[in-house]
N, C-alpha and C positions, 0 to 999 in steps of 0.2 A: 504494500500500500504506500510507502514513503518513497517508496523508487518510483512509482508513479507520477506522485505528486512532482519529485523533483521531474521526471522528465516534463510534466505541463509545464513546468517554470521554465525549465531552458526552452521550450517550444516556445512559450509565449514572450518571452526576451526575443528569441531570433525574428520573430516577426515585428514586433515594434522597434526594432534594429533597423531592419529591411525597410521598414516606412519613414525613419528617419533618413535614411541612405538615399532612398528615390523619391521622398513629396517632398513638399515646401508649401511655402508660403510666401505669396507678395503682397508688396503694399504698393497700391496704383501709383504712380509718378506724379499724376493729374487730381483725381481724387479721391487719394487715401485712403481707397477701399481695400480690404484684404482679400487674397484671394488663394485660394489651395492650386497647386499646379504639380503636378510629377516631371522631376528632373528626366533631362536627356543624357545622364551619366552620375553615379553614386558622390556625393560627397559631404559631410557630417553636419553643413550649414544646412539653420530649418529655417529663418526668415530672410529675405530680402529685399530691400528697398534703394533708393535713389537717392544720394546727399544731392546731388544735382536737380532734380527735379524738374519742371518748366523752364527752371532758371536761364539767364542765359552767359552764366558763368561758364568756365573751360575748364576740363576735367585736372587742368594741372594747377588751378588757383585753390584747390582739394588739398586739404593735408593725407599725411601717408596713409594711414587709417582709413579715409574716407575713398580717395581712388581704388581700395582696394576693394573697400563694398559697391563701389560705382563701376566696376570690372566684372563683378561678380555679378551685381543686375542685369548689366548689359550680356551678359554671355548665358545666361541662365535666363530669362525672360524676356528682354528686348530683340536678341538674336533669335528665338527660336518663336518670335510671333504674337509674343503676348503683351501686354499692356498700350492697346492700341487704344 
């Protein structure tokens, strides 16, 4: 009965693993609506948004931090079609 249990645990780890790995979450650029999306390739980040926004700053007046989540929008939601 305990070997069970632990295998439901590891079962149900690997699958909320697996949903962290491939969905996500965005925040519209426009307006900041959230929205669930499944990634086009596994990686540990589960929200993403835009320092840039409308704005009509340029991605290098972004501090380090920022360009990196502003890369990560862009390749993760704006490239693959979303947040139109």
């Amino acid at each position: 009965m305990k070997k069970k249990k632990v295998l439901i645990i590891i079962f149900i780890s690997v699958i909320i693993f697996s949903i962290k790995l491939f969905c996500g979450v965005y925040i519209h650029d426009e307006f900041a609506g959230k929205h669930f999306f499944i990634k086009y390739r596994p990686i540990l980040k589960w929200t993403f948004y835009s320092p840039l926004g409308q704005s009509d700053k340029k991605i290098e007046e972004l501090s380090k931090e920022e360009q990196i989540e502003q890369k990560y929008f862009n390749e993760f939601v704006l490239d693959q079609g979303l947040s139109r």
